[in-house]
PDB file of N, CA, C and O in Angstrom:
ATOM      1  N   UNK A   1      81.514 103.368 102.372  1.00  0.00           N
ATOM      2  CA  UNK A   1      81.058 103.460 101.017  1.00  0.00           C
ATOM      3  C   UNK A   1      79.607 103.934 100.964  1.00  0.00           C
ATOM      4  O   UNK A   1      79.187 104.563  99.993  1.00  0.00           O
ATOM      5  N   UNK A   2      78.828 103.619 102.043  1.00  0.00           N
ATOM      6  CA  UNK A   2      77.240 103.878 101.729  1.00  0.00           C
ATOM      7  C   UNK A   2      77.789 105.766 102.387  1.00  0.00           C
ATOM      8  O   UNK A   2      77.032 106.686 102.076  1.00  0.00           O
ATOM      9  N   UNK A   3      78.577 105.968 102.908  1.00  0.00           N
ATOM     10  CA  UNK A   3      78.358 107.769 103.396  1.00  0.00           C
ATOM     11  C   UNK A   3      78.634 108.117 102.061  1.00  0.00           C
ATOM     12  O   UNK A   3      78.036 108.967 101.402  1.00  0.00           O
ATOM     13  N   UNK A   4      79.825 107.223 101.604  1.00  0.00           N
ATOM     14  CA  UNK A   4      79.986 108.292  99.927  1.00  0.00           C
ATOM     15  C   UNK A   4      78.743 108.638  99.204  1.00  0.00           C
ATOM     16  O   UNK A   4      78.320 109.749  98.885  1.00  0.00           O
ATOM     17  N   UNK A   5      78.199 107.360  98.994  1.00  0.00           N
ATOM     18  CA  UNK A   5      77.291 106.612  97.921  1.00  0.00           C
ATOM     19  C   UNK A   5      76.024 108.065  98.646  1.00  0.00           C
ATOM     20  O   UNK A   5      75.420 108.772  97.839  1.00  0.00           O
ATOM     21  N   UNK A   6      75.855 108.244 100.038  1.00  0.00           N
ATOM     22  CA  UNK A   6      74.784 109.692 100.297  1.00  0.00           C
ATOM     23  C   UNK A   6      75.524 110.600  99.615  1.00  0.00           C
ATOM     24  O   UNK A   6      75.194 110.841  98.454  1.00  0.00           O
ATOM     25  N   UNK A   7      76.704 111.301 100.220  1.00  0.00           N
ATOM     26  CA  UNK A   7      77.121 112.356 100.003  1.00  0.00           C
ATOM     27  C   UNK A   7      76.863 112.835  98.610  1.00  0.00           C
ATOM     28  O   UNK A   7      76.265 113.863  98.294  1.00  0.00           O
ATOM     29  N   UNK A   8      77.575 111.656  97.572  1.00  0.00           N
ATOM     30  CA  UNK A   8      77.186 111.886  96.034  1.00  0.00           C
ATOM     31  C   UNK A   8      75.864 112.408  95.586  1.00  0.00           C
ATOM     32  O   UNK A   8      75.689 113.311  94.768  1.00  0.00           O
ATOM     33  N   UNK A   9      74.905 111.689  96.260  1.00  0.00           N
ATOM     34  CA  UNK A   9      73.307 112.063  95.932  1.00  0.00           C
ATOM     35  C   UNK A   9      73.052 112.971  96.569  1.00  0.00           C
ATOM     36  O   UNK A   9      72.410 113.785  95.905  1.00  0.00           O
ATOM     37  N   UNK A  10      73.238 113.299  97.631  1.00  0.00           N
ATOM     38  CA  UNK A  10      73.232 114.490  98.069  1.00  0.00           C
ATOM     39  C   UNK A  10      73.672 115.890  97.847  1.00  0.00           C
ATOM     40  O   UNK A  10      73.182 116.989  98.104  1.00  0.00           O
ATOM     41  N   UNK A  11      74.545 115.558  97.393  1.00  0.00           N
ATOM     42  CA  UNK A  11      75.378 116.917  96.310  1.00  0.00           C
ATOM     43  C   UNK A  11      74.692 116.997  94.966  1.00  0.00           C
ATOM     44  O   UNK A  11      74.877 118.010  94.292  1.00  0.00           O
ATOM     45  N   UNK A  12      73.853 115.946  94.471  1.00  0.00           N
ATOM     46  CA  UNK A  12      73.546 115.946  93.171  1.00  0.00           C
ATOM     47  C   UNK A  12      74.225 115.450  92.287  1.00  0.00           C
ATOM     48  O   UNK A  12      74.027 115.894  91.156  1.00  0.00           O
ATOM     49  N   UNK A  13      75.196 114.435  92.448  1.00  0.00           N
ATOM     50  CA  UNK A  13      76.002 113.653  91.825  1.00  0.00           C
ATOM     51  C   UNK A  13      75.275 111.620  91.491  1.00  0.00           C
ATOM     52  O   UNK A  13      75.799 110.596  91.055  1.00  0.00           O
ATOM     53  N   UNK A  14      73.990 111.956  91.968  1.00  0.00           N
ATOM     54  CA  UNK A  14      73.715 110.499  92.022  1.00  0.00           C
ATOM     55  C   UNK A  14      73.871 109.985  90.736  1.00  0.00           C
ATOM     56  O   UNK A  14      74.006 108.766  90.632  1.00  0.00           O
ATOM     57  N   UNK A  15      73.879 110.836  89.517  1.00  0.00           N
ATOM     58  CA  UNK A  15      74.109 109.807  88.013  1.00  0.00           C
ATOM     59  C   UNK A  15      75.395 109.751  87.903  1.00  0.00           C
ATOM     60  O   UNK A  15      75.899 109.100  86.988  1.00  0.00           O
ATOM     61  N   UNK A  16      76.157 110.426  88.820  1.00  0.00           N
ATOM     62  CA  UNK A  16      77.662 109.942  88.585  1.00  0.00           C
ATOM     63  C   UNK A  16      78.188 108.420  89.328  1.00  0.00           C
ATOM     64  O   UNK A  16      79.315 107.946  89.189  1.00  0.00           O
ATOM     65  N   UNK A  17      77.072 107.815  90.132  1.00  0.00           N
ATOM     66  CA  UNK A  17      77.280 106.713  90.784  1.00  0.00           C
ATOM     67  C   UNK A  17      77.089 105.301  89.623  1.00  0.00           C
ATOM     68  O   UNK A  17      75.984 105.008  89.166  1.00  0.00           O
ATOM     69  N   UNK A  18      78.142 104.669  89.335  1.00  0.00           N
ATOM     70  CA  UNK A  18      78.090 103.645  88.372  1.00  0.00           C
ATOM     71  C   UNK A  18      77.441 102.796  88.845  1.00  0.00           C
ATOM     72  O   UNK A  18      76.278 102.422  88.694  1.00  0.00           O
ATOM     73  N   UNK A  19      78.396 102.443  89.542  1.00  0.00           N
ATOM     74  CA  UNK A  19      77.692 100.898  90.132  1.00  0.00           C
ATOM     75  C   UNK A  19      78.424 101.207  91.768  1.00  0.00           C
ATOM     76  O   UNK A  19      79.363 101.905  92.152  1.00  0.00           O
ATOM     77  N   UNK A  20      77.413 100.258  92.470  1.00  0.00           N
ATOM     78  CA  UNK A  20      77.617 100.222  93.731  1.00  0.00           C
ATOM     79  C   UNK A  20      76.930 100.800  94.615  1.00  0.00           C
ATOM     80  O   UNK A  20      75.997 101.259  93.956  1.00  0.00           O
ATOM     81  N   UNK A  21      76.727 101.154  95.917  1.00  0.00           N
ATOM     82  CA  UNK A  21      78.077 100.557  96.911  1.00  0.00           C
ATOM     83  C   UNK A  21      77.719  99.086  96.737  1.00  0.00           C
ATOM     84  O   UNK A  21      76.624  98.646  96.386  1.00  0.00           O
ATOM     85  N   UNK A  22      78.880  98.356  97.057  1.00  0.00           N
ATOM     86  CA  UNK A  22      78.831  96.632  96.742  1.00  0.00           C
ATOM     87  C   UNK A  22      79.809  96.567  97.443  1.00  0.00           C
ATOM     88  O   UNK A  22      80.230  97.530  98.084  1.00  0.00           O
ATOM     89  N   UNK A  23      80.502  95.055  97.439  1.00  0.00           N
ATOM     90  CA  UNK A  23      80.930  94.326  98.197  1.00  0.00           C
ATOM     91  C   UNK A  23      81.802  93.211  97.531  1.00  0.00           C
ATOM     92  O   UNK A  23      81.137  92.199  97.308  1.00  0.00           O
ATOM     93  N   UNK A  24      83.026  93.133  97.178  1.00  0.00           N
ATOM     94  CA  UNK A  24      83.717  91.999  96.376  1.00  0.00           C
ATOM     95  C   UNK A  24      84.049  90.887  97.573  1.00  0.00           C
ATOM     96  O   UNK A  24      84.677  90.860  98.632  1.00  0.00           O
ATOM     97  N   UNK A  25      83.154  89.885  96.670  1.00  0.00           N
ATOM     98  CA  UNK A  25      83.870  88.516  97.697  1.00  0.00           C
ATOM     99  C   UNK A  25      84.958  88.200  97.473  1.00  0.00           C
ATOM    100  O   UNK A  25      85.430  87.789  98.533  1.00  0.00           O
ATOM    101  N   UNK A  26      85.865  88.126  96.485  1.00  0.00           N
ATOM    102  CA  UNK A  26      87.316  87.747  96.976  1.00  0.00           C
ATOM    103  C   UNK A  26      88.022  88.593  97.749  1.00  0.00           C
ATOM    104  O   UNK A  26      88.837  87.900  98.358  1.00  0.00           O
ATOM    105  N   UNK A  27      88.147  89.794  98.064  1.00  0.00           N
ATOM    106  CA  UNK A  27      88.450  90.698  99.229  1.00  0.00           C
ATOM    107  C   UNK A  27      87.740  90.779  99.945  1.00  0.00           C
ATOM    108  O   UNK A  27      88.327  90.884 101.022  1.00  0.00           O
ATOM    109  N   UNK A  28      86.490  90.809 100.104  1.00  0.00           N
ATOM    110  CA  UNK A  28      85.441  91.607 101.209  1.00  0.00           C
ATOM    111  C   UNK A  28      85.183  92.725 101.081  1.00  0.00           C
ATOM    112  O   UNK A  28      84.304  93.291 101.731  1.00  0.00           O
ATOM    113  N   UNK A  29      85.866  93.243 100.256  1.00  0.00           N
ATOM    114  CA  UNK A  29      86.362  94.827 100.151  1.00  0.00           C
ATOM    115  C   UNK A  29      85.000  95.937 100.040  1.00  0.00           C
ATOM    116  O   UNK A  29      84.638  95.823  98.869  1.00  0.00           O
ATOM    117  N   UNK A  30      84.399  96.607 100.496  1.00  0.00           N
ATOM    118  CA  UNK A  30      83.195  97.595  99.678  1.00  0.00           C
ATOM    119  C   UNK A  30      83.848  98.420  98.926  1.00  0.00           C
ATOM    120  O   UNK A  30      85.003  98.836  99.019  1.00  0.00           O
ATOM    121  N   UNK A  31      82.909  98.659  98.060  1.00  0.00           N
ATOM    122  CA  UNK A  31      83.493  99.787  96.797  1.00  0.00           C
ATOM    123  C   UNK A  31      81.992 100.333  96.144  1.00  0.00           C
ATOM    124  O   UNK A  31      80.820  99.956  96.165  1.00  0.00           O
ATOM    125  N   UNK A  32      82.715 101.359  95.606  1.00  0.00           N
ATOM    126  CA  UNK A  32      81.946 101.926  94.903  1.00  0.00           C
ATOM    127  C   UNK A  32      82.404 102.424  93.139  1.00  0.00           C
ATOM    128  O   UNK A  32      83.628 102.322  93.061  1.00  0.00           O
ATOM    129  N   UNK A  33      82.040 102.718  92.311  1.00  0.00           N
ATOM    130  CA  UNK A  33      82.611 103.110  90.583  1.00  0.00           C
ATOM    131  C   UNK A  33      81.825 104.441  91.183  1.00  0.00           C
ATOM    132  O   UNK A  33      80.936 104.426  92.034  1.00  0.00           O
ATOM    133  N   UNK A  34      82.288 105.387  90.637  1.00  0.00           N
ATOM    134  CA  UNK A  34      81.977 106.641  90.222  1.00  0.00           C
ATOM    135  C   UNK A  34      82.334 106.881  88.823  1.00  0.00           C
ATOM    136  O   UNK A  34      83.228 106.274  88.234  1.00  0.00           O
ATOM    137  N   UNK A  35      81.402 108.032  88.187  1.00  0.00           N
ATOM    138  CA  UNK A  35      82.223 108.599  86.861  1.00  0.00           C
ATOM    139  C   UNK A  35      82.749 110.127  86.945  1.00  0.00           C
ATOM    140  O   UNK A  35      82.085 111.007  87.493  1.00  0.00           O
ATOM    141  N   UNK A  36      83.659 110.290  86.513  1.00  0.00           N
ATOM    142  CA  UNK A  36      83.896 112.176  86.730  1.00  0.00           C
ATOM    143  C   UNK A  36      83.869 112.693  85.687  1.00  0.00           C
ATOM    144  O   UNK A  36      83.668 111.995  84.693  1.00  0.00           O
ATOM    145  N   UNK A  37      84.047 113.971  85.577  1.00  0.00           N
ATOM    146  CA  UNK A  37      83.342 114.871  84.901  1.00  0.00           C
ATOM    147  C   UNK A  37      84.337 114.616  83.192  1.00  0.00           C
ATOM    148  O   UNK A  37      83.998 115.208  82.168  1.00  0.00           O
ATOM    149  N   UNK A  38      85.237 113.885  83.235  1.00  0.00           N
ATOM    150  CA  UNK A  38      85.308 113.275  81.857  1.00  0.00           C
ATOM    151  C   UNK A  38      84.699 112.101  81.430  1.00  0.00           C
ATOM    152  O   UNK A  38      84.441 111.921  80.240  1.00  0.00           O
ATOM    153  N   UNK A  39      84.390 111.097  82.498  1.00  0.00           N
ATOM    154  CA  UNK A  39      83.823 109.828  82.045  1.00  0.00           C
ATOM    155  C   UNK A  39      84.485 108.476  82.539  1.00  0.00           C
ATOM    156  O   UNK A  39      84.282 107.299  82.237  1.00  0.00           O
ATOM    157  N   UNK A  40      85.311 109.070  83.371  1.00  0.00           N
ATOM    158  CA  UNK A  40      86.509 108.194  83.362  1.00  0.00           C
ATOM    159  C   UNK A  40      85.875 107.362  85.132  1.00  0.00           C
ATOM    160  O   UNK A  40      85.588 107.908  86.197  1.00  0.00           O
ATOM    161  N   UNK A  41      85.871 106.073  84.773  1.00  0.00           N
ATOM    162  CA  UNK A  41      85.279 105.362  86.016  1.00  0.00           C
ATOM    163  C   UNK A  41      86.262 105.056  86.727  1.00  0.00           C
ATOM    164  O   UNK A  41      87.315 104.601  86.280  1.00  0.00           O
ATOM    165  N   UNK A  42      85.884 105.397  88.566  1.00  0.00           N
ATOM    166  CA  UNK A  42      86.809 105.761  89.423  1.00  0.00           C
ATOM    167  C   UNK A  42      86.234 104.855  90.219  1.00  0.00           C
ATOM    168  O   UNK A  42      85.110 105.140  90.631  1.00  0.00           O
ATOM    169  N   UNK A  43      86.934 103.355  90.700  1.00  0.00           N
ATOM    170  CA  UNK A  43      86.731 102.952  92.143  1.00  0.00           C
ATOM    171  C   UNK A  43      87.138 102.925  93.077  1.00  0.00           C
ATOM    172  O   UNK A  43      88.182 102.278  93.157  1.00  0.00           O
ATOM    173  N   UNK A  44      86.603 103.593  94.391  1.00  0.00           N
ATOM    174  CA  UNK A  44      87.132 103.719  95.426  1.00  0.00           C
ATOM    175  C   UNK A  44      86.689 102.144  96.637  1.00  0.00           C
ATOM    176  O   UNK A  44      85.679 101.605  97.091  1.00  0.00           O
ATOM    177  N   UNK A  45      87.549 102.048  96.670  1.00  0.00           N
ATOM    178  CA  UNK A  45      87.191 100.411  97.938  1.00  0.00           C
ATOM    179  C   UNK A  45      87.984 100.711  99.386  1.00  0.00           C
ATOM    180  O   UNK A  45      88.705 101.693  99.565  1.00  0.00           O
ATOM    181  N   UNK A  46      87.740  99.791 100.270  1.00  0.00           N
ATOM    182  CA  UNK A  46      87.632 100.041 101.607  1.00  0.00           C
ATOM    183  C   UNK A  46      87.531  98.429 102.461  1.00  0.00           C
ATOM    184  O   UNK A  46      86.742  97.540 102.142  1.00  0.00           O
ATOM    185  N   UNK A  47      88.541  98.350 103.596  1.00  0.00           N
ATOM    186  CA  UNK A  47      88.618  97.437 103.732  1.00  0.00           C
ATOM    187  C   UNK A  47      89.152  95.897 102.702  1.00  0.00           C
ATOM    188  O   UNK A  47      89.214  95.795 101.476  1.00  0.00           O
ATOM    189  N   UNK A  48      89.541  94.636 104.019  1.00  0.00           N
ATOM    190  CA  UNK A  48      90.353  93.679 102.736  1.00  0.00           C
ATOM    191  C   UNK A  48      90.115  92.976 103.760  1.00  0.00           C
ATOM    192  O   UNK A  48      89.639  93.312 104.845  1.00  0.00           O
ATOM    193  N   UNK A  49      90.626  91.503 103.206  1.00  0.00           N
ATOM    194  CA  UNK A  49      90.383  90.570 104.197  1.00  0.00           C
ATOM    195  C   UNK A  49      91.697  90.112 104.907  1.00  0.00           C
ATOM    196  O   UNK A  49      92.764  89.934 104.321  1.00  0.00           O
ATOM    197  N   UNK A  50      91.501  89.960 106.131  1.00  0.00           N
ATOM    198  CA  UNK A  50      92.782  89.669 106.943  1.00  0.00           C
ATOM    199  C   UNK A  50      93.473  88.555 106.960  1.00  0.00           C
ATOM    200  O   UNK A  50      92.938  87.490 107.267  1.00  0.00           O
ATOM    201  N   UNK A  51      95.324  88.695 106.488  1.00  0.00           N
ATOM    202  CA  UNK A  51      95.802  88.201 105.876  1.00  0.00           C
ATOM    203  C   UNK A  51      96.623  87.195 107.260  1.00  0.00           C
ATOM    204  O   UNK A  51      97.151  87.674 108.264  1.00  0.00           O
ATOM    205  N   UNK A  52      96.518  85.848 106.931  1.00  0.00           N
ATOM    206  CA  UNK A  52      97.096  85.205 108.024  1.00  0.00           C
ATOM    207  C   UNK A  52      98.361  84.549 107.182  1.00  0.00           C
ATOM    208  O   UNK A  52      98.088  83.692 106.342  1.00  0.00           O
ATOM    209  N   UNK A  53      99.538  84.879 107.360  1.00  0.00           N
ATOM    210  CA  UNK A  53     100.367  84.050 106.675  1.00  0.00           C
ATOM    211  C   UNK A  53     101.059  82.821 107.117  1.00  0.00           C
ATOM    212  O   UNK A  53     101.871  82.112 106.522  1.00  0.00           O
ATOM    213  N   UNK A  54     100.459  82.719 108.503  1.00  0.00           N
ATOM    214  CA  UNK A  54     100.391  80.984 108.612  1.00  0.00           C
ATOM    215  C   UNK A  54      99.294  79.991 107.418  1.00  0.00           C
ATOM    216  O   UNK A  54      99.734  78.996 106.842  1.00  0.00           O
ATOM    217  N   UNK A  55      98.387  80.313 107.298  1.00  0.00           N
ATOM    218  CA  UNK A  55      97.016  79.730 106.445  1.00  0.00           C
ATOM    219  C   UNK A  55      97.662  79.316 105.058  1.00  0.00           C
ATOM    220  O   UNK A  55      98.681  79.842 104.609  1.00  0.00           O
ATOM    221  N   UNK A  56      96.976  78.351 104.461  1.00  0.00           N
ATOM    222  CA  UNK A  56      97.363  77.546 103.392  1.00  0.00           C
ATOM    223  C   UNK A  56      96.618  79.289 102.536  1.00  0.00           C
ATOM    224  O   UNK A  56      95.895  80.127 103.074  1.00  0.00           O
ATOM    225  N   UNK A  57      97.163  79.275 101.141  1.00  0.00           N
ATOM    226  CA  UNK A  57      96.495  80.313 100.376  1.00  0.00           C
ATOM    227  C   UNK A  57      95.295  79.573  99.795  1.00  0.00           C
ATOM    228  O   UNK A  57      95.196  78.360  99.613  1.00  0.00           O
ATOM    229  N   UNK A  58      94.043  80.908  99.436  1.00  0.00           N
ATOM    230  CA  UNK A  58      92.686  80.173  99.049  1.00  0.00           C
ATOM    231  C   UNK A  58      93.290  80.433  97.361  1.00  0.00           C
ATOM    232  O   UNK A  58      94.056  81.299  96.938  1.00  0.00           O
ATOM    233  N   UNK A  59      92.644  79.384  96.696  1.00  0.00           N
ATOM    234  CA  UNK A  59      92.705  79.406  95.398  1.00  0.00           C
ATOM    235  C   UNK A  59      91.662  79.354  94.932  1.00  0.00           C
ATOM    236  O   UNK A  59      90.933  78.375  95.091  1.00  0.00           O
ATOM    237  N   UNK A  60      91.227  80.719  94.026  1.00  0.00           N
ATOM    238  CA  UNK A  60      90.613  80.672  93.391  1.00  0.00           C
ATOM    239  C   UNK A  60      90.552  80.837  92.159  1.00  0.00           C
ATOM    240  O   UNK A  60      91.266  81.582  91.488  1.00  0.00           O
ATOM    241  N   UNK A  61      88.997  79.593  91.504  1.00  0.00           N
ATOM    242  CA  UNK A  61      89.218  79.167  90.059  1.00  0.00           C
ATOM    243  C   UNK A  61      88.498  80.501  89.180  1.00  0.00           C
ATOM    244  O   UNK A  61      87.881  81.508  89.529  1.00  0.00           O
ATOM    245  N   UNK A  62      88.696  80.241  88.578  1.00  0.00           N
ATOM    246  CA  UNK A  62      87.758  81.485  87.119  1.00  0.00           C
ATOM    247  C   UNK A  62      86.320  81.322  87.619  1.00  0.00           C
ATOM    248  O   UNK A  62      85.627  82.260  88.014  1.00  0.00           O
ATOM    249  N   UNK A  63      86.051  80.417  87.580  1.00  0.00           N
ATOM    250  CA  UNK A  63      84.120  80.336  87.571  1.00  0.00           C
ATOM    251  C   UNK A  63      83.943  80.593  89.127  1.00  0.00           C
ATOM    252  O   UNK A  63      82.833  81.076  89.350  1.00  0.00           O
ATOM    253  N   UNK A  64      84.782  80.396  90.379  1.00  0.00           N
ATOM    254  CA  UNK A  64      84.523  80.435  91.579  1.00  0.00           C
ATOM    255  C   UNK A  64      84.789  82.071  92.018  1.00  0.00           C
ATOM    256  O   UNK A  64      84.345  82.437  93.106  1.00  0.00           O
ATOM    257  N   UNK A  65      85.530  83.056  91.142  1.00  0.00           N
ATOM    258  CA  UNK A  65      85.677  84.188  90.839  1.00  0.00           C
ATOM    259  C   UNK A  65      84.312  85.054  90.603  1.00  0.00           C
ATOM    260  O   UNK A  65      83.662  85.866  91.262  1.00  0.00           O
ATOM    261  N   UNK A  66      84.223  84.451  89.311  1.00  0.00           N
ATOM    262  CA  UNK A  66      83.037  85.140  88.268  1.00  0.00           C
ATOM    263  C   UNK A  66      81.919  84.692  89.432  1.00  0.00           C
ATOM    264  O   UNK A  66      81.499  85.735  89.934  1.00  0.00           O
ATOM    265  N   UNK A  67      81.346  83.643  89.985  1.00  0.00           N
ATOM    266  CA  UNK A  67      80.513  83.455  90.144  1.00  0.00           C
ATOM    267  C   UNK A  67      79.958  84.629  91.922  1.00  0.00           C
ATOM    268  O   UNK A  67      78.983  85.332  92.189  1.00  0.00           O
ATOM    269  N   UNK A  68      81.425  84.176  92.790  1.00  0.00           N
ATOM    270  CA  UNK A  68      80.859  85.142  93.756  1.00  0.00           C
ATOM    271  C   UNK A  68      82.336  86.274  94.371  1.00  0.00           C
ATOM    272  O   UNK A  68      82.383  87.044  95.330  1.00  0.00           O
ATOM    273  N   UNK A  69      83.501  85.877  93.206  1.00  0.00           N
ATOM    274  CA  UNK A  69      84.524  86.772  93.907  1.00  0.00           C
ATOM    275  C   UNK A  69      84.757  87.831  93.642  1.00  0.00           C
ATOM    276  O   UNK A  69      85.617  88.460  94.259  1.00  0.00           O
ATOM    277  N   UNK A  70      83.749  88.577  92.199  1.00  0.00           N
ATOM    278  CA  UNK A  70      83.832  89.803  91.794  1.00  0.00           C
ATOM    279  C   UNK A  70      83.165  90.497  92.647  1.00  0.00           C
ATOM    280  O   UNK A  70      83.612  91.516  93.174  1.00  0.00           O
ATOM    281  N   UNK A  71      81.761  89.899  92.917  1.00  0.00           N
ATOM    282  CA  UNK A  71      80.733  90.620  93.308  1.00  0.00           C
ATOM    283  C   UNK A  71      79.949  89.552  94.579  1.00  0.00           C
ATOM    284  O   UNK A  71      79.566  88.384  94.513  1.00  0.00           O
ATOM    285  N   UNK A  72      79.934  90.463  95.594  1.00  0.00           N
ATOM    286  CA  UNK A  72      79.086  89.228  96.904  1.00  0.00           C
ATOM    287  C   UNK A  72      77.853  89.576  97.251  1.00  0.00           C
ATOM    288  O   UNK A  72      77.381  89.045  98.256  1.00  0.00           O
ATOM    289  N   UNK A  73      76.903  90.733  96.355  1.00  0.00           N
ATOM    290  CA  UNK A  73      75.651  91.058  96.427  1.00  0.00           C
ATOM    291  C   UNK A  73      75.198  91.153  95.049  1.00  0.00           C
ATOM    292  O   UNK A  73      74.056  90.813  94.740  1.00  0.00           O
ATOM    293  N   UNK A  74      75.744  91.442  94.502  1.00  0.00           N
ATOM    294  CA  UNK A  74      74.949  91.128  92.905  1.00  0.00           C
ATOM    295  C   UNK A  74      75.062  90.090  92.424  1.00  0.00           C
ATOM    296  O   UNK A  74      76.029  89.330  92.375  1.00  0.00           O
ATOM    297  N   UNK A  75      73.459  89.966  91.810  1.00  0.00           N
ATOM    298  CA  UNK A  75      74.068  88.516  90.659  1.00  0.00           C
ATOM    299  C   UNK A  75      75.237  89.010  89.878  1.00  0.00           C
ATOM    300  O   UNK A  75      76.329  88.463  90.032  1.00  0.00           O
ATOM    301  N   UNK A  76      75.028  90.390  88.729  1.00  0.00           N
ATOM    302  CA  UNK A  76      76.193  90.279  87.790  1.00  0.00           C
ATOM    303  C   UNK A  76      76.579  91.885  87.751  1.00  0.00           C
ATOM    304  O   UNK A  76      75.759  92.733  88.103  1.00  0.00           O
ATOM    305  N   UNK A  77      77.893  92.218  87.293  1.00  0.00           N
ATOM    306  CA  UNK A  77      77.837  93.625  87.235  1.00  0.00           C
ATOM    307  C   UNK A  77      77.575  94.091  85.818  1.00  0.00           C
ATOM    308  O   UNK A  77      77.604  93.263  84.908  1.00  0.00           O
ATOM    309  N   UNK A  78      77.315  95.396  85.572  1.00  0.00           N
ATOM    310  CA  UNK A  78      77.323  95.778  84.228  1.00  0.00           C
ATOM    311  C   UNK A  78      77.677  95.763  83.594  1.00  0.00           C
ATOM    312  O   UNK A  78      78.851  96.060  83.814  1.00  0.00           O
ATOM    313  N   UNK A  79      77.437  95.494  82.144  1.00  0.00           N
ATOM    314  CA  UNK A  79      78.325  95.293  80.809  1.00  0.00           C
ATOM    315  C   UNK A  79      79.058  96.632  80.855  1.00  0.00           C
ATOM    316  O   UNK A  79      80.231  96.569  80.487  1.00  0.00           O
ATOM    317  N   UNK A  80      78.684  97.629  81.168  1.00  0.00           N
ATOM    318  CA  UNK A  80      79.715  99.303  80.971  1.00  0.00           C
ATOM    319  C   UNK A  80      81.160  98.973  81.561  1.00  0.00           C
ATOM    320  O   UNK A  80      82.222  99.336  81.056  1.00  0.00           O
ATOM    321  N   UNK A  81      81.007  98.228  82.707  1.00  0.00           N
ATOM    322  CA  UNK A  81      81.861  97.967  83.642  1.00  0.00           C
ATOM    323  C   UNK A  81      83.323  97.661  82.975  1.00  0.00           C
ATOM    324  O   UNK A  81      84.426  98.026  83.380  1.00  0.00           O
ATOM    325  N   UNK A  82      82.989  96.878  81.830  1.00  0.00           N
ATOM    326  CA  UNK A  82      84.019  96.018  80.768  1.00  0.00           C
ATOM    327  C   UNK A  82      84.891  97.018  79.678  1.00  0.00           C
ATOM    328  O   UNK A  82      85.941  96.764  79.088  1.00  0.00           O
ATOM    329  N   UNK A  83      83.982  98.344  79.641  1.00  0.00           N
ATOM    330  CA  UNK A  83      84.488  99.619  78.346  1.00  0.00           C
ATOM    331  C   UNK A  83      85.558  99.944  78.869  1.00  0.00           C
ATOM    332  O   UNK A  83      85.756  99.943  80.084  1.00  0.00           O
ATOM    333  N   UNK A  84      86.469 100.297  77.904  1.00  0.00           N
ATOM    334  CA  UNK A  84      88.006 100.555  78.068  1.00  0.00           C
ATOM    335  C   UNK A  84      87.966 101.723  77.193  1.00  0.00           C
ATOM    336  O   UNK A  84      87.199 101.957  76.259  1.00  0.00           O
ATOM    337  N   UNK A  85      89.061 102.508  77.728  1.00  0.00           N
ATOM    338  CA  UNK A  85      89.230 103.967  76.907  1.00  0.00           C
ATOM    339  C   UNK A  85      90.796 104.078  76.843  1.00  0.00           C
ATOM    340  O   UNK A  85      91.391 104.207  77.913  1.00  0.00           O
ATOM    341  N   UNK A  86      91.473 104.041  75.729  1.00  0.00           N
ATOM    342  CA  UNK A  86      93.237 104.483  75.836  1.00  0.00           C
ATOM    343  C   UNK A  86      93.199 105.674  76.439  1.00  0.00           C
ATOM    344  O   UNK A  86      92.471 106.599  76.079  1.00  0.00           O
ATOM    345  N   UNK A  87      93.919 105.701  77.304  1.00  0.00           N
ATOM    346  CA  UNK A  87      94.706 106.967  78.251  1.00  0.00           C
ATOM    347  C   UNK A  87      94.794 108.143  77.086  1.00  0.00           C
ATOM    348  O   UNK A  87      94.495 109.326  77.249  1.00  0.00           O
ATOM    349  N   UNK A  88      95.282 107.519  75.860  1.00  0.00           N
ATOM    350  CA  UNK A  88      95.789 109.036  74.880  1.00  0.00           C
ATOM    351  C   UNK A  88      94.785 108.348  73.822  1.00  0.00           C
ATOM    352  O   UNK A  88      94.597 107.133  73.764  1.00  0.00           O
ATOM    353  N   UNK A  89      94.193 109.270  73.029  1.00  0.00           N
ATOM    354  CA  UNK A  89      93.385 108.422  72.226  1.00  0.00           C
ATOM    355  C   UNK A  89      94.414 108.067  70.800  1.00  0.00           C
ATOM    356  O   UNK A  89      94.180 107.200  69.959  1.00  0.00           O
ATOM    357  N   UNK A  90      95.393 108.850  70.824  1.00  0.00           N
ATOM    358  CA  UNK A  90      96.618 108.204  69.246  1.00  0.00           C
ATOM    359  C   UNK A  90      97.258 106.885  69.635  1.00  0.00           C
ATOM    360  O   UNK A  90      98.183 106.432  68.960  1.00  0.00           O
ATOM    361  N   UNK A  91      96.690 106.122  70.932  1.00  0.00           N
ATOM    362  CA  UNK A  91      97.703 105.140  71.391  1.00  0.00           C
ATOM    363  C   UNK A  91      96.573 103.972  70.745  1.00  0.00           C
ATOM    364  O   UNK A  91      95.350 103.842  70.802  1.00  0.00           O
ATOM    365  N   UNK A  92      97.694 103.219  70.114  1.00  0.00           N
ATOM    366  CA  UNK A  92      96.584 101.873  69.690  1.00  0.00           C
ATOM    367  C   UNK A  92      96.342 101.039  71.317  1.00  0.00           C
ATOM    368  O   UNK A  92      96.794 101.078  72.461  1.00  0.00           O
ATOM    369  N   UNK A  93      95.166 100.197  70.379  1.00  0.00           N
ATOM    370  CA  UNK A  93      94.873  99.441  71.562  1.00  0.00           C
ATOM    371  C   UNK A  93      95.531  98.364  71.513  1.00  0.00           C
ATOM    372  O   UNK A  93      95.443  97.544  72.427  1.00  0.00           O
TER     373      UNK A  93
END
């Protein structure tokens, strides 16, 4: 994610970088949001956490989520993050 996160700036794409490169604690996963040339936010992620299916499953609560399973380097992500766009714009929401 950090070669993308160059490549982008390097090409001259760095305002197309939303948010990221980061790191979700409930996967581990790195990712990055991009926007493309309509607007439309694209995350690409990488890596997951390894799945033992002997292991009891972890449960996680809403606040143990929000607090470090969205995000495992930021305090919070961006309010943009939350904007929704209908696929067709005649489609209700």
């Amino acid at each position: 994610m950090m070669r993308t996160a160059d490549l982008l700036a390097d090409a001259g794409f760095r305002a197309q970088i939303d948010f990221g490169p980061g790191r979700h604690g409930l996967s581990n996963a790195f990712f990055i949001d991009v926007r493309d040339p309509s607007g439309n936010r694209l995350e690409t992620s990488m890596g997951d956490y390894q799945r033992d299916l002997d292991a009891e499953p972890i449960r996680w609560e809403w606040e143990d989520y929000d607090e470090g399973g969205r995000l495992w380097w930021s305090p919070e992500y961006p309010a943009r993050s939350l904007e929704t766009t209908p696929v067709n714009p005649s489609w209700p929401l």
